[in-house]
VOPA-967944 format. One line per 2 residues: number of its first residue (from 1); for each residue x, y, z of C-alpha. Coordinates in Angstrom, 2 decimals. Each point is the difference from the previous one (the first is absolute). Layout:
REM VOPA-967944
NUM	X Y Z | ...
***
This chain:
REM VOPA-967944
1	121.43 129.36 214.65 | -2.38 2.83 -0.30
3	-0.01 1.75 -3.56 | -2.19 2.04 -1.70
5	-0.63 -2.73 -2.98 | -2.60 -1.98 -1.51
7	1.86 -2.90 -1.62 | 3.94 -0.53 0.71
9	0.04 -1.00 -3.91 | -1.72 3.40 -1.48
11	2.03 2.47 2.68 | 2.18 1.18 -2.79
13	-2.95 0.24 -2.68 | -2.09 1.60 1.77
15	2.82 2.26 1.34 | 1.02 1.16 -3.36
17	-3.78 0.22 -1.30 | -0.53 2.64 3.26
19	2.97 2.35 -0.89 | -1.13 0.08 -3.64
21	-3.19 1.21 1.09 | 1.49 2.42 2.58
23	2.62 1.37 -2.71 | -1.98 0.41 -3.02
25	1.59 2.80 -1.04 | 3.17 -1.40 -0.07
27	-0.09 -3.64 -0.91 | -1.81 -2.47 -1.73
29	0.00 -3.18 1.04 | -0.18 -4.14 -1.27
31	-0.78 -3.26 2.02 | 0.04 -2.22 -3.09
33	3.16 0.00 -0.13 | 0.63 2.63 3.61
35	2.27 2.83 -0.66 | -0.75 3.89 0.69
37	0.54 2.40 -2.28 | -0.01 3.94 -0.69
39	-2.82 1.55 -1.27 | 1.56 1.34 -2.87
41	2.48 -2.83 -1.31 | 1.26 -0.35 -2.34
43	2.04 2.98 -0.48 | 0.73 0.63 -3.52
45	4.29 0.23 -0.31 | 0.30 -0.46 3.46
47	1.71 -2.94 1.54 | -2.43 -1.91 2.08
49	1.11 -0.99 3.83 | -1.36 -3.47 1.41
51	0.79 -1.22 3.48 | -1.90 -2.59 2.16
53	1.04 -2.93 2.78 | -2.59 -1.83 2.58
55	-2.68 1.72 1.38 | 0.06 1.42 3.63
57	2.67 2.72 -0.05 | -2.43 2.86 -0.97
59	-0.15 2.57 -1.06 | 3.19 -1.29 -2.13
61	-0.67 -0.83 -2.53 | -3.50 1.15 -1.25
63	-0.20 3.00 1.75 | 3.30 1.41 -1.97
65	-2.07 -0.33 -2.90 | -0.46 3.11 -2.24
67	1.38 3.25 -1.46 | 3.81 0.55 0.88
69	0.39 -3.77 1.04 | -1.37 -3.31 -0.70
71	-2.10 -0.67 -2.86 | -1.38 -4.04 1.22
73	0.88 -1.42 2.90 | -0.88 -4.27 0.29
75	-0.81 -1.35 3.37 | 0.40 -3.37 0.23
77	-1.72 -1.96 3.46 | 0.77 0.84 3.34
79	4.29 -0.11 -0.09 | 0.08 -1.82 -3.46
81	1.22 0.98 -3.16 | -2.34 0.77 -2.63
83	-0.44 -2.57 -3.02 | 1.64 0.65 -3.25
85	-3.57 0.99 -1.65 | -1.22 2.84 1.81
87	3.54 1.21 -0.67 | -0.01 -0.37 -3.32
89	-3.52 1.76 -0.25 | 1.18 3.12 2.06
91	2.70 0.43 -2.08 | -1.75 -0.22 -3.36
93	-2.67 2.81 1.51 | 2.85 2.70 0.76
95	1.86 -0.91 -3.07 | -0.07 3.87 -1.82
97	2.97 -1.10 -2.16 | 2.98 0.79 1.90
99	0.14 -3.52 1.38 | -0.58 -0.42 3.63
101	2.09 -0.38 3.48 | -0.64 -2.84 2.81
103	1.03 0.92 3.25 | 0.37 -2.80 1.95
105	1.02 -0.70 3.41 | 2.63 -2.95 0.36
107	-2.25 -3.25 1.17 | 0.46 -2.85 -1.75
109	-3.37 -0.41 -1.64 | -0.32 3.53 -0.69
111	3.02 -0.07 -1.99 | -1.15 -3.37 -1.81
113	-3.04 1.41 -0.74 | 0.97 2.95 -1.79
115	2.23 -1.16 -1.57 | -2.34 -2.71 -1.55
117	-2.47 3.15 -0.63 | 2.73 2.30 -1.72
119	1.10 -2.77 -2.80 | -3.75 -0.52 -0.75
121	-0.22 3.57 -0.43 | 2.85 0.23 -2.26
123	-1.55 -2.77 -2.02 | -3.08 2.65 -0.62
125	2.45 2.90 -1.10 | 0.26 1.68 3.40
127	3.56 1.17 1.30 | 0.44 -1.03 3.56
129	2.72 0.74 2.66 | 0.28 -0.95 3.38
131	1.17 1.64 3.33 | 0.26 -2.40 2.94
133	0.03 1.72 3.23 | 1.95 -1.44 3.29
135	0.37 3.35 2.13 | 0.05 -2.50 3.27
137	3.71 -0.03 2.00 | -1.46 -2.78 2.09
139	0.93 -3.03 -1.42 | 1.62 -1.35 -3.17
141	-2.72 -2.19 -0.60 | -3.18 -1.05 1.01
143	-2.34 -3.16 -0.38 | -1.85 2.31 -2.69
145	3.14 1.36 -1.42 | 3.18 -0.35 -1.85
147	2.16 2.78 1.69 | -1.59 3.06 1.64
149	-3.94 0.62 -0.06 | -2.01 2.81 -1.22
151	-1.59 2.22 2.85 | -1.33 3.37 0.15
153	3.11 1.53 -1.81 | -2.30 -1.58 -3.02
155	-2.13 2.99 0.71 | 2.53 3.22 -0.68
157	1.03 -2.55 -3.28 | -3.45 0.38 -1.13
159	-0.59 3.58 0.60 | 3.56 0.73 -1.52
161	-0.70 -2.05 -3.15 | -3.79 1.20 -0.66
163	1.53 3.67 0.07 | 2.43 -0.69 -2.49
165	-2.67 -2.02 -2.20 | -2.14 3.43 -0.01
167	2.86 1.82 -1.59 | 0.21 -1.96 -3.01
169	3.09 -1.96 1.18 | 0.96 -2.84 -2.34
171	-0.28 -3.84 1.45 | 3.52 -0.14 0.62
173	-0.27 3.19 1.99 | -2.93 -0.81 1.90
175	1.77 -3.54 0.44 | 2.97 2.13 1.13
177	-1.09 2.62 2.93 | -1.73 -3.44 1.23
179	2.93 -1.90 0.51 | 1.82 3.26 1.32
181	-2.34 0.33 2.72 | -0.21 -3.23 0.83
183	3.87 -0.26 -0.01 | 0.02 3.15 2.48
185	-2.92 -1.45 2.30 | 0.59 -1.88 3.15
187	-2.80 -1.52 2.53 | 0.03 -1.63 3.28
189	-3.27 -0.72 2.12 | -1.04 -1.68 3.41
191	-2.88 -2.02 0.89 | -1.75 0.11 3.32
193	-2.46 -2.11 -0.59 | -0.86 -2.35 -2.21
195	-3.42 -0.16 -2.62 | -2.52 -2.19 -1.28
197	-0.06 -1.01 -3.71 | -4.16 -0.50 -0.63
199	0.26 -3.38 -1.60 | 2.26 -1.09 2.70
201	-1.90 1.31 3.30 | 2.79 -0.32 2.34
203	3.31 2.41 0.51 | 2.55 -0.61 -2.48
205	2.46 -0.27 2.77 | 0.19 0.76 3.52
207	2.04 2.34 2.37 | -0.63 0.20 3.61
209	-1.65 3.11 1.52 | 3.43 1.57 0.88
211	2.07 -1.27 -3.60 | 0.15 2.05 -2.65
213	1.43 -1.27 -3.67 | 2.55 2.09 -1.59
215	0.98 -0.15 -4.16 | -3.64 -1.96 -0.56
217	-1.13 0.20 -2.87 | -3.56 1.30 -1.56
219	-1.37 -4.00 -0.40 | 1.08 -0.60 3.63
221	3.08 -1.61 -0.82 | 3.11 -0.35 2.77
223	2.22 2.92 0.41 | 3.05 0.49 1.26
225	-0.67 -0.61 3.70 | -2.38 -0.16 2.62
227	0.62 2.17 2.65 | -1.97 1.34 3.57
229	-2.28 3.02 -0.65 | 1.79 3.64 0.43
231	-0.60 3.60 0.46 | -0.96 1.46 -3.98
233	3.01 1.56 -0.34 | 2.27 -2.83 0.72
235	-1.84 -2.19 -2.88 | 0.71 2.81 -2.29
237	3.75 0.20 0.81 | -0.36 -3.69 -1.28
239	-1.46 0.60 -2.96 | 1.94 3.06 -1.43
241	3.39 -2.08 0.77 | -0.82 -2.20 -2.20
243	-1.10 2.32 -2.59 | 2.63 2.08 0.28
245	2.51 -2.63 0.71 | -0.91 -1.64 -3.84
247	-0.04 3.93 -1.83 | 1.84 2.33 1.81
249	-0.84 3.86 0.00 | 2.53 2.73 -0.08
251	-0.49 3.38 2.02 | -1.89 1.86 -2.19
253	-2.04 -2.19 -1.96 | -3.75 -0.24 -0.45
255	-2.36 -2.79 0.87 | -3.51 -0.54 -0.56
257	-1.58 -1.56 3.73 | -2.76 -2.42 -0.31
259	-1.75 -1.17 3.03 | -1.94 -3.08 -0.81
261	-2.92 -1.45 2.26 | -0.45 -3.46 -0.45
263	-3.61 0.42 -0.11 | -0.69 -0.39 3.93
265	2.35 2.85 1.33 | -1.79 3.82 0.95
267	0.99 2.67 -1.49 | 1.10 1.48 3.41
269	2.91 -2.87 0.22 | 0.86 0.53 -3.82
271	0.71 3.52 0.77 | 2.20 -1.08 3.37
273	1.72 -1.90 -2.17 | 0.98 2.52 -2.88
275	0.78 2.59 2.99 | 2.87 -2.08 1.00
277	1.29 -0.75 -3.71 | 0.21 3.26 -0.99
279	2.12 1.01 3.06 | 2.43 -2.74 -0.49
281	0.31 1.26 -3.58 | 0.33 3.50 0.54
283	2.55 -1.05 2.70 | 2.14 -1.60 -2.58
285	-0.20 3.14 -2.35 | -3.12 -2.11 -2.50
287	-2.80 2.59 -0.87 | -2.96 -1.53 -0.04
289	-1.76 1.87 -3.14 | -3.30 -2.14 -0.78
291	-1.83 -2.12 2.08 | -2.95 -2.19 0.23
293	-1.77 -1.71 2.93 | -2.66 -2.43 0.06
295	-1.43 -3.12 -1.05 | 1.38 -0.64 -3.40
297	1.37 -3.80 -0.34 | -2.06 -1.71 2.81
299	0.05 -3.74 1.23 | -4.10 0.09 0.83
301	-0.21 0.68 3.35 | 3.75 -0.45 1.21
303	1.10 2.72 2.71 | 3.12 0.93 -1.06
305	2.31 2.57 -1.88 | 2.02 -0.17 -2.80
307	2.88 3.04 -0.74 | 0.96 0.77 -3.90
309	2.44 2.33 -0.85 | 0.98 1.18 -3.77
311	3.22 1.32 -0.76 | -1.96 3.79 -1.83
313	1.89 2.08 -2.68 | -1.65 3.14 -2.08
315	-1.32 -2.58 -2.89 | -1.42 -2.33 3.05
317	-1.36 3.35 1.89 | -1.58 0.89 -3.28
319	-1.72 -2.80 -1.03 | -1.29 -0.56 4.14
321	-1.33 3.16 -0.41 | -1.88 0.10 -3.45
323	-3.99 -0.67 0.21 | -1.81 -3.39 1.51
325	-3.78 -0.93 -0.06 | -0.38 -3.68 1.32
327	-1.99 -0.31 2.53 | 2.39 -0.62 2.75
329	2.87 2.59 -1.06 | -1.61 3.49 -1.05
331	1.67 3.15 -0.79 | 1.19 2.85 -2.57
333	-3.55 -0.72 -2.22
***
């Protein structure tokens, strides 16, 4: 294993102490207990957004935090779900007296977790909802999961949500254009090779130089099958069956296209790869109206893509569209 690391035990602390001093005009952050949060939180009568999971899918979620989307983000270690605490103390700094929204992504100790959180913040006077994300059409469920997981179709819920939270928007209608998106969201990915969790040192699975992984998951969980390696454009047939397969699209819909590198895929193959899914949409009448491509929900080092599509109308469009300042989505500001 070679990393650029000190100690496997202080990757993710000294990970999150690095991007607070990179972003300081965005965040703030803690390490007793670790979350991130935006610089100006809380937000007086606005509801505050918290989302977090394990560590090593960056820039989700940290970099997603600030104006127009998250206000604290948790990490927990290197693909494990943060402790109830930190939680708890994330939520009670973007409390502005709205109440606040988890977004969560659908692993089992995520969801515990919380959970757990959100009932100790209701016994301090803060409204909490929930919004459990499971955008993946690869399996049912997972060793992590019950039912589908959350993958980078957590992303476009986050962005969605955090623009409706800067208009004003009650809880319940923060709560609401949430679970929209994620109900409108589908995901499918491929692995082509495996990574290396710090703490572990070794792959967390294998596949043979000419195997490739398809439905895996953003931990390195099994997919769907394991298949031989094929040209880019085959792979994305794949993936966009089984997207499109699970939420069909009429001619003449819209779709928002994210391309997602699993954190060890160029830019150059991303873009192959969105080519090709934008041809077989436009070839079944789909207009492909936003789009996004890059490394947003990584698996540390993993080469591999994932494809997300969301089902747009002119309230989705809208919202898409209205200012971000994180530090890893930028624009309108």
């Amino acid at each position: 294993m070679k990393k650029l690391i000190n100690d496997p035990k202080h990757v993710v602390d000294e990970a999150v102490a690095g991007f607070g001093l990179a972003h300081p005009d965005l965040v703030e952050v803690s390490l007793d207990p670790i979350f991130i949060v935006r610089k100006d939180a809380p937000t007086a009568g606005k509801v505050g957004i918290v989302s977090g999971g394990g560590s090593g899918h960056e820039p989700l979620h940290g970099g997603f935090v600030g104006y127009g989307m998250l206000d604290a983000a948790v990490p927990g270690p290197v693909f494990t779900s943060p402790t109830p605490d930190p939680i708890l103390a994330a939520t009670k700094a973007v409390d502005g007296g709205a109440g606040v929204l988890h977004i969560v992504k659908n692993y089992t100790g995520d969801v515990l977790n919380f959970e757990t959180a959100a009932d100790l913040a209701l016994a301090e006077g803060i409204e909490v909802r929930a919004v459990v994300t499971n955008d993946d059409v690869a399996v049912k469920d997972s060793l992590y999961t019950a039912g589908r997981r959350g993958v980078a179709g957590t992303v476009l819920v986050e962005k969605i949500a955090g623009a409706k939270a800067e208009t004003g928007a009650s809880l319940d209608d923060v709560a609401a254009i949430a679970e929209k998106v994620n109900d409108r969201t589908r995901t499918m990915g491929v692995a082509l090779t495996p990574c290396v969790v710090p703490h572990a040192g070794e792959p967390s699975f294998t596949l043979a130089d000419d195997e490739i992984e398809i439905g895996i998951g953003i931990h390195g969980e099994p997919g769907r099958e394991r298949i031989k390696l094929e040209p880019a454009d085959a792979i994305v047939d794949r993936l966009l069956d089984a997207i499109l397969e699970d939420l069909p699209y009429a001619s003449g819909e819209r779709t928002l296209l994210l391309v997602n590198g699993m954190g060890g895929t160029p830019q150059v193959e991303l873009f192959i790869v969105f080519k090709h899914a934008a041809e077989v949409l436009a070839a079944k009448g789909v207009e492909v109206s936003r789009s996004l491509v890059g490394n947003y929900t990584t698996s540390l080092e993993m080469q591999g893509v994932s494809i997300t599509l969301l089902k747009l109308d002119d309230e989705l469009t809208e919202l898409w569209d209205a200012p971000v300042q994180t530090a890893a989505l930028r624009w309108g500001r």
